[in-house]
ROFIDO-190482 format. One record per residue: residue number from 1; y, z, x of N, C-alpha, C in turn. Coordinates in nm, 4 decimals, always signed. Each point is the difference from the previous one (the first is absolute). Layout:
residues N
R,num,n_y,n_z,n_x,ca_y,ca_z,ca_x,c_y,c_z,c_x
R,NUM,Y,Z,X,Y,Z,X,Y,Z,X
...
END
This chain:
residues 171
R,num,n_y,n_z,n_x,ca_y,ca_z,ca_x,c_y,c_z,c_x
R,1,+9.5791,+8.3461,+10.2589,+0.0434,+0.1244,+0.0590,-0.0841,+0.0223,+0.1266
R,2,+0.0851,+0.0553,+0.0814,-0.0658,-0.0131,+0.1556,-0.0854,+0.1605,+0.0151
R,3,-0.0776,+0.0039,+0.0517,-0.0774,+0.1130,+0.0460,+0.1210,+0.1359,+0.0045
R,4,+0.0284,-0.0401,+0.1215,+0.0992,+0.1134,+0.0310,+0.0896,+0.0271,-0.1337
R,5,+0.0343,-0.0742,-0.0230,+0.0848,+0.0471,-0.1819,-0.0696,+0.0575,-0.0735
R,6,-0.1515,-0.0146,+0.0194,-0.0369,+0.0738,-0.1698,-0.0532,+0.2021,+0.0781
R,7,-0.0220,-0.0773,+0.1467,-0.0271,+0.1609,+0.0006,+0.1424,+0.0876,+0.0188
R,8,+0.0830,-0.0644,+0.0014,+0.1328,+0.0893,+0.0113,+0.0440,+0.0331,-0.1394
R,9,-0.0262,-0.0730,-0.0859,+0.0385,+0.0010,-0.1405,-0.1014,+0.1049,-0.0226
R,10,-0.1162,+0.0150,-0.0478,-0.0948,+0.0949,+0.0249,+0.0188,+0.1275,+0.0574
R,11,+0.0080,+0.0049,+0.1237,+0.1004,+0.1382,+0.0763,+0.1055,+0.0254,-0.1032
R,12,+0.0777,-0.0547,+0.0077,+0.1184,+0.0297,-0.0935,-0.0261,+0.0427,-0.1410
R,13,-0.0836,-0.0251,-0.0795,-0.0458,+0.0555,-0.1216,-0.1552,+0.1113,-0.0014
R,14,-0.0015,+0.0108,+0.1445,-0.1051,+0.1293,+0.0520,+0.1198,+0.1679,-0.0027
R,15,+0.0993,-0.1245,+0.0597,+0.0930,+0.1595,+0.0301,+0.0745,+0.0465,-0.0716
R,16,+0.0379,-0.1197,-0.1547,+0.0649,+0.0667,-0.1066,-0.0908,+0.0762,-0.0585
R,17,-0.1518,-0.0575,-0.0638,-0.0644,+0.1138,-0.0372,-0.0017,+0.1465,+0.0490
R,18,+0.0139,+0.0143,+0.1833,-0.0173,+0.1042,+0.0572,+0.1419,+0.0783,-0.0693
R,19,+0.1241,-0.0633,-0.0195,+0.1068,+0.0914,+0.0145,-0.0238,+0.0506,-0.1338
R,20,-0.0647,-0.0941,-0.1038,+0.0243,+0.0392,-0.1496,-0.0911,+0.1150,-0.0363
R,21,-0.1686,+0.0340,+0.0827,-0.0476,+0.0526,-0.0308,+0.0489,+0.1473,+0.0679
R,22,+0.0536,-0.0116,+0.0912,+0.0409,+0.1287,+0.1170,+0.1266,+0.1005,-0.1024
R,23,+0.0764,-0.1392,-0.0233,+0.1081,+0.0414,-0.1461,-0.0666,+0.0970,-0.1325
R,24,-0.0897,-0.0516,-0.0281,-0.0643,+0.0525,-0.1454,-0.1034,+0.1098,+0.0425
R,25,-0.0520,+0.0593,+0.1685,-0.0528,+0.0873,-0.0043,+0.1113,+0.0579,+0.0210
R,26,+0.1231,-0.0004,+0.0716,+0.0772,+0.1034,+0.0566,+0.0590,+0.1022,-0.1497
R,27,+0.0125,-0.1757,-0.1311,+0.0739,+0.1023,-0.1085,-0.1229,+0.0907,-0.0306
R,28,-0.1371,-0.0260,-0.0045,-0.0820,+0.1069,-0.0776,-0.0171,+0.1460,+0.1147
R,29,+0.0379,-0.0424,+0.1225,-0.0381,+0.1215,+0.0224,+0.1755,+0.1509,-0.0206
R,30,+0.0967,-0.1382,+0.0295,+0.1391,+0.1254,-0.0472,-0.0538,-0.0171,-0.1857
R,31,-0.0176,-0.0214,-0.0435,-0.0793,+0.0942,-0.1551,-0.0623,+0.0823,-0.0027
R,32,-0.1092,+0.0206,+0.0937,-0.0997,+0.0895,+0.0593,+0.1003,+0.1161,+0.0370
R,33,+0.0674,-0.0930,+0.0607,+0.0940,+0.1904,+0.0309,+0.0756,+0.0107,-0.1057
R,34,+0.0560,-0.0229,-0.0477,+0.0881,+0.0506,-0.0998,-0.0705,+0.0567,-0.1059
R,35,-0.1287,-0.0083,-0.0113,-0.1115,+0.0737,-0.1062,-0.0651,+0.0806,+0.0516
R,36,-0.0873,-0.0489,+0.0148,-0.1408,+0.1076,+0.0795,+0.0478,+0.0660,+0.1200
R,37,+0.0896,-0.0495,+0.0499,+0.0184,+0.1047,+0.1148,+0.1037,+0.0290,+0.0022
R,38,+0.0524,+0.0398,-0.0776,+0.1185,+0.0559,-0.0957,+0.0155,+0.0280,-0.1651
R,39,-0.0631,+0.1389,+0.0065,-0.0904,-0.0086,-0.1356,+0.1244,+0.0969,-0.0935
R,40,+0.1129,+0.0165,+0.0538,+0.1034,+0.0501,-0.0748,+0.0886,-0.0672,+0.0066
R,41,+0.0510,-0.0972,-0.0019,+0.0358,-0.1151,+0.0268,+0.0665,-0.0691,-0.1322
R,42,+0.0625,-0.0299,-0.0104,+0.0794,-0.0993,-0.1497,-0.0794,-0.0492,-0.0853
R,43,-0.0924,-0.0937,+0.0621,-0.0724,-0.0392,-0.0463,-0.1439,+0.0558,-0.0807
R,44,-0.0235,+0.0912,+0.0925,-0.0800,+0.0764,-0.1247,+0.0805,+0.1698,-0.0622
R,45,+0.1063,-0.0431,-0.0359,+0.0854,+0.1403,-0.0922,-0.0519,-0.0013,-0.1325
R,46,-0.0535,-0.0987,-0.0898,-0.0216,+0.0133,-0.0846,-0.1749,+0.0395,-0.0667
R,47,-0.0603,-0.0327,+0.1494,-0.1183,-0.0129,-0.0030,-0.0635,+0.1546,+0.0195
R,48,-0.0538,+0.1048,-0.0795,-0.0688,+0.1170,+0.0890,-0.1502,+0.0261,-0.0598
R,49,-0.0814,+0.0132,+0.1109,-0.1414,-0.0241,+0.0337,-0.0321,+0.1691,-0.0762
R,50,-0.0771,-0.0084,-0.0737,-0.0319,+0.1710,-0.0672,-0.1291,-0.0101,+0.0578
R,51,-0.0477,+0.1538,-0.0091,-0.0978,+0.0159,+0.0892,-0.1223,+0.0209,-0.1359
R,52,-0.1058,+0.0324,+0.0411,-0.0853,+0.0360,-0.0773,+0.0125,+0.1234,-0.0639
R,53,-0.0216,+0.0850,-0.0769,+0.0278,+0.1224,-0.0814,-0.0920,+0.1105,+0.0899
R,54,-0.0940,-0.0370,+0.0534,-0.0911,+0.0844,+0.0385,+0.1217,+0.0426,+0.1569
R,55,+0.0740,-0.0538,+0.0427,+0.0722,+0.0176,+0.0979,+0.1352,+0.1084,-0.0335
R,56,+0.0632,+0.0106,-0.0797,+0.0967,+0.0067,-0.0421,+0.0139,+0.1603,+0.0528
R,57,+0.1357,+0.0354,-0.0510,-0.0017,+0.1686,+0.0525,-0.0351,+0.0718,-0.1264
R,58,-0.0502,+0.1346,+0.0701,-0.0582,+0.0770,-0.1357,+0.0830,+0.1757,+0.0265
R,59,+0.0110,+0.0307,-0.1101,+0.0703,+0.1404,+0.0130,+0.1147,-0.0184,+0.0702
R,60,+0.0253,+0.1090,+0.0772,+0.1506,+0.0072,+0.0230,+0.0379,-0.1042,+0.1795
R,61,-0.0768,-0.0578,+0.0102,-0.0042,-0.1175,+0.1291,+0.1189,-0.1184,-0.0883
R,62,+0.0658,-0.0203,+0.1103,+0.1355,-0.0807,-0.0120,-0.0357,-0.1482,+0.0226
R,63,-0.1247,-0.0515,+0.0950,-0.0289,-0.0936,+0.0063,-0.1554,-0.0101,+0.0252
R,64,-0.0652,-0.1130,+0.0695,-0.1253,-0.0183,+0.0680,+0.0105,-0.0666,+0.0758
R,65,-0.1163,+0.0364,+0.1214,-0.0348,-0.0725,+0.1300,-0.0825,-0.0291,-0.0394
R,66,-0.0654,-0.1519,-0.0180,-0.1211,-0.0690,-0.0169,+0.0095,-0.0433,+0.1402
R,67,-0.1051,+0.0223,+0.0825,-0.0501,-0.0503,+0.0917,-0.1398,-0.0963,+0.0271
R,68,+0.0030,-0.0942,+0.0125,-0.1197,-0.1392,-0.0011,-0.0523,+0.0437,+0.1347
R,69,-0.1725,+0.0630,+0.0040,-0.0055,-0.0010,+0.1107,-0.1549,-0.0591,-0.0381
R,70,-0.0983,-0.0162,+0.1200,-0.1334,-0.0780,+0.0753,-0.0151,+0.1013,+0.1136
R,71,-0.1750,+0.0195,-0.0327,-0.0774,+0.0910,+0.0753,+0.0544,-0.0088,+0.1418
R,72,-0.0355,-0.1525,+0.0764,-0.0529,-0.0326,+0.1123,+0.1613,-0.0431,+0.0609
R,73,+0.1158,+0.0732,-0.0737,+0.1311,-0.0123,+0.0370,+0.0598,+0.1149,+0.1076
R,74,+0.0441,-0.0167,+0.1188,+0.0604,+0.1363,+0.0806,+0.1028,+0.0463,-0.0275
R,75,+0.0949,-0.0785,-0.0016,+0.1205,-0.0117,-0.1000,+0.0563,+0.0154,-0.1348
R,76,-0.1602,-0.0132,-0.0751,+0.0050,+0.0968,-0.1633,-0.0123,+0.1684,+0.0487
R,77,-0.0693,+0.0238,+0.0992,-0.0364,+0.1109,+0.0001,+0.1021,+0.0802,+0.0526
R,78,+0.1441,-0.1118,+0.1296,+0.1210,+0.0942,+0.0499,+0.0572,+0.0153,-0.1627
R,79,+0.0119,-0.0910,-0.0742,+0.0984,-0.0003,-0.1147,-0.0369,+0.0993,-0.1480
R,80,-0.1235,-0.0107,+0.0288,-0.0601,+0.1651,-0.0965,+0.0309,+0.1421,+0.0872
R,81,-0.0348,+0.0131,+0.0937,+0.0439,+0.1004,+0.0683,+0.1504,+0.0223,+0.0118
R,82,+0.1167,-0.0974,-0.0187,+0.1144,-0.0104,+0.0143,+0.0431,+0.0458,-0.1011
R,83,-0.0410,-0.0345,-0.1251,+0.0425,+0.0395,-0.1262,-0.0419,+0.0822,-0.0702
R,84,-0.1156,+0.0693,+0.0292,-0.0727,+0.1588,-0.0498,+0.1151,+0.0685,-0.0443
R,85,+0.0741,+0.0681,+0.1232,+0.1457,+0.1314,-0.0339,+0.1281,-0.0771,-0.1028
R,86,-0.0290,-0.0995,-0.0195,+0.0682,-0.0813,-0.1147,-0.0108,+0.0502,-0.1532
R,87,-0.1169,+0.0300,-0.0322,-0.0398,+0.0814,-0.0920,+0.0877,+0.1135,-0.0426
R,88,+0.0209,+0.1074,+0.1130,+0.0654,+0.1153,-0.0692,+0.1621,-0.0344,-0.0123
R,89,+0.0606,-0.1705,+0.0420,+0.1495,+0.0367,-0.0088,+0.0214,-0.0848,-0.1687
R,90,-0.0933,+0.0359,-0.0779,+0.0633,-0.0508,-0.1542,-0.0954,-0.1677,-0.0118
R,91,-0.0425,-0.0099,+0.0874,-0.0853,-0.1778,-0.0310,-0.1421,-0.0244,-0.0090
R,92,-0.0603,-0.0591,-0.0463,-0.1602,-0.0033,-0.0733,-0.0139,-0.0605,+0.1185
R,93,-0.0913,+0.0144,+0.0661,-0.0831,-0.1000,+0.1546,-0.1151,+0.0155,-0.0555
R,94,-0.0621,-0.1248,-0.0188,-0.0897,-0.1374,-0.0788,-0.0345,-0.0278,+0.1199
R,95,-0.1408,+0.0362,+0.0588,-0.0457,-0.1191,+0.0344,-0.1656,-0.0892,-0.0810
R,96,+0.0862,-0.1723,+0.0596,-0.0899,-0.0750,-0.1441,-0.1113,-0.0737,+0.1392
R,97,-0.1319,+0.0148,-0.0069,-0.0813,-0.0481,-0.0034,-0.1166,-0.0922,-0.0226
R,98,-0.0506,-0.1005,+0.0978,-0.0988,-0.1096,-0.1374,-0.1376,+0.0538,+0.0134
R,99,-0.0159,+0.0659,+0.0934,-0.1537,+0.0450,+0.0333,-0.0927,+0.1533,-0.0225
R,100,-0.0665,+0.0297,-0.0642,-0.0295,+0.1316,+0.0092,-0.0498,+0.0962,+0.1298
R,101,-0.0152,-0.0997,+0.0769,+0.0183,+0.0686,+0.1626,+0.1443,+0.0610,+0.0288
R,102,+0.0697,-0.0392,-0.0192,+0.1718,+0.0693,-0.0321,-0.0044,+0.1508,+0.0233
R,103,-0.0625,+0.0355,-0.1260,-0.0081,+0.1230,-0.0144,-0.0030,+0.0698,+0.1300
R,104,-0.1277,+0.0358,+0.0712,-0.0381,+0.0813,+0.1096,+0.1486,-0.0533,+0.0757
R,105,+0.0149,-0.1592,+0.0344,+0.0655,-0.0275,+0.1097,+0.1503,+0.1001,-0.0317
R,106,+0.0989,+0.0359,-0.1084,+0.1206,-0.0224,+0.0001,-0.0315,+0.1435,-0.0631
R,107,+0.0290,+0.0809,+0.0581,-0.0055,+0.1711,-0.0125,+0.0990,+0.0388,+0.0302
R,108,+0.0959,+0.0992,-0.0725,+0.1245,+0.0768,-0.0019,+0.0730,+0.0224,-0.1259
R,109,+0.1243,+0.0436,+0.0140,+0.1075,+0.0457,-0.0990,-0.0002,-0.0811,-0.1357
R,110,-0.0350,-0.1405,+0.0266,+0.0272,-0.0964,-0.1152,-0.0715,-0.0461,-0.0837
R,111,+0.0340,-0.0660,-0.0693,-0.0964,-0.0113,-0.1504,-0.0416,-0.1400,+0.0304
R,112,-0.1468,+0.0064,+0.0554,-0.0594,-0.1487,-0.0224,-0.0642,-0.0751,-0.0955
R,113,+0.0201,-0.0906,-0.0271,-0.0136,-0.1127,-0.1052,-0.1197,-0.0967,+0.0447
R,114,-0.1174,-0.0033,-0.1012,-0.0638,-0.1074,+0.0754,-0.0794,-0.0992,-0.0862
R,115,+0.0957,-0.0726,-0.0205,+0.0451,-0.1196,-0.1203,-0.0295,-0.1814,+0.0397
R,116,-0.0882,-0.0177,+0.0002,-0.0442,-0.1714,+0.0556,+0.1432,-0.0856,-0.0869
R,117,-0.0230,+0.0126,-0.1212,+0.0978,-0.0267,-0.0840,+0.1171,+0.0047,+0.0075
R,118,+0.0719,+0.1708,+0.0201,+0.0848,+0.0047,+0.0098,+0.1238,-0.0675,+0.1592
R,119,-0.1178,+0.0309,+0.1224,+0.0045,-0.0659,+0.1245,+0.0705,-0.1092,+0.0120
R,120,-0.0626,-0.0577,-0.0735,-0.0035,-0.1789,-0.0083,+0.1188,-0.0308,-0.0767
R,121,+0.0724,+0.1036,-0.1044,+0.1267,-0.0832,-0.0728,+0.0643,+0.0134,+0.0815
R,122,+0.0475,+0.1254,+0.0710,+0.1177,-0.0054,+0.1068,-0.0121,-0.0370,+0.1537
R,123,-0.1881,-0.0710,+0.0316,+0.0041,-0.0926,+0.1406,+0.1064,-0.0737,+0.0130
R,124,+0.0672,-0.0492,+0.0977,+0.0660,-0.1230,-0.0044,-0.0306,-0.0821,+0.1640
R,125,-0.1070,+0.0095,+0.0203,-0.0675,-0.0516,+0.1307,+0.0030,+0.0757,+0.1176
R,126,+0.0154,+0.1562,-0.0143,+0.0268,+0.0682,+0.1335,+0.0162,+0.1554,-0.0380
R,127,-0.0980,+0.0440,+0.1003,+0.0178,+0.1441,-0.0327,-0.0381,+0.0675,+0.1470
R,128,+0.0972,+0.1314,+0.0151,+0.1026,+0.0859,-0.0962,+0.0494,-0.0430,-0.0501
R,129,+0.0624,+0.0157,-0.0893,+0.1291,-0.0543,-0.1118,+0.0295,+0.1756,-0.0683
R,130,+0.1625,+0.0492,+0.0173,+0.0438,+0.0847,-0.0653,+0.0552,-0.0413,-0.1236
R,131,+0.0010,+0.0843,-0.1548,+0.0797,-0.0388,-0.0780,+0.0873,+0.0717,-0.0408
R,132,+0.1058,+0.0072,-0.0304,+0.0939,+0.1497,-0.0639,-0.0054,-0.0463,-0.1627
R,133,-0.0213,+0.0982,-0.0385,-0.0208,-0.0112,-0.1862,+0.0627,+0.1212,-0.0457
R,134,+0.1270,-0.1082,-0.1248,+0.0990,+0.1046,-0.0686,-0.1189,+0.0909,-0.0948
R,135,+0.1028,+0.0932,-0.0924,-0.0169,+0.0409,-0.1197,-0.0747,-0.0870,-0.1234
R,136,+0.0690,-0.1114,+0.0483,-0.0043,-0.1283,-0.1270,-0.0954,-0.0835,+0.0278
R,137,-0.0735,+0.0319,+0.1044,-0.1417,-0.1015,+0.0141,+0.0635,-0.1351,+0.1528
R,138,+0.1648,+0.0007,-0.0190,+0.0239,-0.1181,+0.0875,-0.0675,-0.0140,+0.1713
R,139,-0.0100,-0.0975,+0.0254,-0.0149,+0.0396,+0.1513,+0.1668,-0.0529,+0.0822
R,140,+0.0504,+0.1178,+0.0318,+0.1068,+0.0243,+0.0809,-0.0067,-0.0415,+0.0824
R,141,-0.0760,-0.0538,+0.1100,-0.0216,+0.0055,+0.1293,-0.1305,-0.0286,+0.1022
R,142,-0.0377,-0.1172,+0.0626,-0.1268,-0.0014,+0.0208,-0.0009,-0.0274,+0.1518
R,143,-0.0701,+0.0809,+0.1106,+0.0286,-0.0836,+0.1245,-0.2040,+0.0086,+0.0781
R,144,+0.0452,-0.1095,+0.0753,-0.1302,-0.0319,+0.0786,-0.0182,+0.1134,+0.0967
R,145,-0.1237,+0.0538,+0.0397,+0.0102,+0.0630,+0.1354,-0.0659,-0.0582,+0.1060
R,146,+0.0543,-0.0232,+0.1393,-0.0345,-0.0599,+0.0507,-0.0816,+0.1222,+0.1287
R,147,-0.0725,-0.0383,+0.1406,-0.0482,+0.0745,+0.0621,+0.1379,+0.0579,+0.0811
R,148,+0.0747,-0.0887,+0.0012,+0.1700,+0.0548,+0.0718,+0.0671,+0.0392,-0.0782
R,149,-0.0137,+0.0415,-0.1238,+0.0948,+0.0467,-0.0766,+0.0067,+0.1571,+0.0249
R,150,+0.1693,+0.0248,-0.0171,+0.0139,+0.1539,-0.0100,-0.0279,+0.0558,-0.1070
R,151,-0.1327,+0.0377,-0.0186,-0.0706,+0.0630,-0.1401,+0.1304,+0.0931,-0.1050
R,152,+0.0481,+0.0971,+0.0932,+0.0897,+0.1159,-0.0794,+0.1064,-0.0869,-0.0374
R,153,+0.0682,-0.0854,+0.0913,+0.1382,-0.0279,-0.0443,+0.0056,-0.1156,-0.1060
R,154,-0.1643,-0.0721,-0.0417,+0.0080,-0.0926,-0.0514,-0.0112,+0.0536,-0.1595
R,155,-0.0668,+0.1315,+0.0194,-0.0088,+0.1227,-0.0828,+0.1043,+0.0118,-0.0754
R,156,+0.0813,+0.0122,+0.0779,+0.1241,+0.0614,-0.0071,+0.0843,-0.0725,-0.1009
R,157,-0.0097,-0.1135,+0.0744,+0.1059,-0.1218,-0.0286,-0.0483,-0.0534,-0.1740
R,158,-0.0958,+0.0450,-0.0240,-0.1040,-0.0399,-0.0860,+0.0069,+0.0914,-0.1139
R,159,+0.0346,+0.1285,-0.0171,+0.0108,+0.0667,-0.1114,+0.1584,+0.0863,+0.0044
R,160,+0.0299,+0.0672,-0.1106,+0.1481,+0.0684,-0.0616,-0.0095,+0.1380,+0.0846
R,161,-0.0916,+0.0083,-0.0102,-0.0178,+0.1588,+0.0493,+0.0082,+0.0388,+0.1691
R,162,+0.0204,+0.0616,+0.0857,-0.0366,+0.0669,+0.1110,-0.1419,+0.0075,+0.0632
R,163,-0.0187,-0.0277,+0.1317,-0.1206,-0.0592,+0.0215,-0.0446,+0.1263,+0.0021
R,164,+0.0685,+0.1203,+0.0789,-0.0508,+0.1262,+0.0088,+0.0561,+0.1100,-0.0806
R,165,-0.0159,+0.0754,-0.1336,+0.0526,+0.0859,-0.0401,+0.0739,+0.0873,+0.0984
R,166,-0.0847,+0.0608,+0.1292,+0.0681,+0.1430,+0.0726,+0.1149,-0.0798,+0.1384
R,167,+0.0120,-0.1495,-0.0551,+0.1081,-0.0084,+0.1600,+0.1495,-0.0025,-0.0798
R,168,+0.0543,+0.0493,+0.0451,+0.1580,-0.0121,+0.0315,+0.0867,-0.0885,+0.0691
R,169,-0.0405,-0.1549,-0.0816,+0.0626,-0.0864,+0.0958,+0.1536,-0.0406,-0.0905
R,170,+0.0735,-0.0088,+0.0480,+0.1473,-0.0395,-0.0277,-0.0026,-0.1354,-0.0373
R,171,+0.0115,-0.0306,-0.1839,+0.0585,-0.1475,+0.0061,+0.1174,-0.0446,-0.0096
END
């Protein structure tokens, strides 16, 4: 076999590997979407994530806002401030904590939590993280907050209830 043949043969079984491996990331990442980033999705209908008990709603609250927040976060602090007046429209606003510096930092309307333990079951590598929590312990609903995110409307989009008890908006 001549030189030039084996490196062409070579090339040629460089670039099937390339197509086969490009193939087998492309299927894992459309899985990726069809799951995780599509978390209501077919695929997980049968699947629902319950929250911890210490989260759950208490008295006459229809659901809960568990909110995942970190001291040294700017963006925990738009998304606690966002969700304070959340409180009086019927929903428990939780915020969960890992640090006892928390405390001083996250002052207002809502009920802070400051749980190393509890923190850590519902981390999922990123925080803010909102959660909506039924009656039944389920988690309904979970979204990331980002520094561009529209805090209220993600609010919004995020629980049953009205973001503002006193507006009069037409649905």
């Amino acid at each position: 076999m001549s030189l030039p043949l084996a490196l062409s043969l070579l090339a040629l079984l460089l670039s099937l590997f390339a197509v086969v491996a490009v193939g087998g990331l492309y299927f894992r990442l459309r899985l990726l979407e069809r799951t995780a980033l599509d978390p209501g999705g077919a695929l997980f209908a049968d699947e629902v994530r319950q929250a911890p008990a210490a989260l759950w709603p208490r008295g006459e609250h229809i659901g809960t806002l568990a909110l995942l927040l970190d001291v040294g976060c700017t963006t925990c602090h738009t998304l606690w401030d966002a969700a304070g007046p959340l409180g009086t429209s019927g929903v428990r606003v939780v915020g969960l904590a890992a640090g006892a510096q928390a405390a001083a930092a996250f002052e207002g309307p809502g009920e802070l939590l400051v749980d190393p333990d509890l923190w850590a079951e519902l981390y999922e590598g990123y925080s803010p993280a909102a959660y909506a929590i039924d009656r039944q312990g389920a988690v309904t609903g979970r979204r990331f907050v980002y520094a561009e995110s529209d805090v209220p409307a993600l609010l919004a989009e995020l629980l049953p209830v009205p973001a503002s008890s006193g507006s009069n908006n037409a649905h």
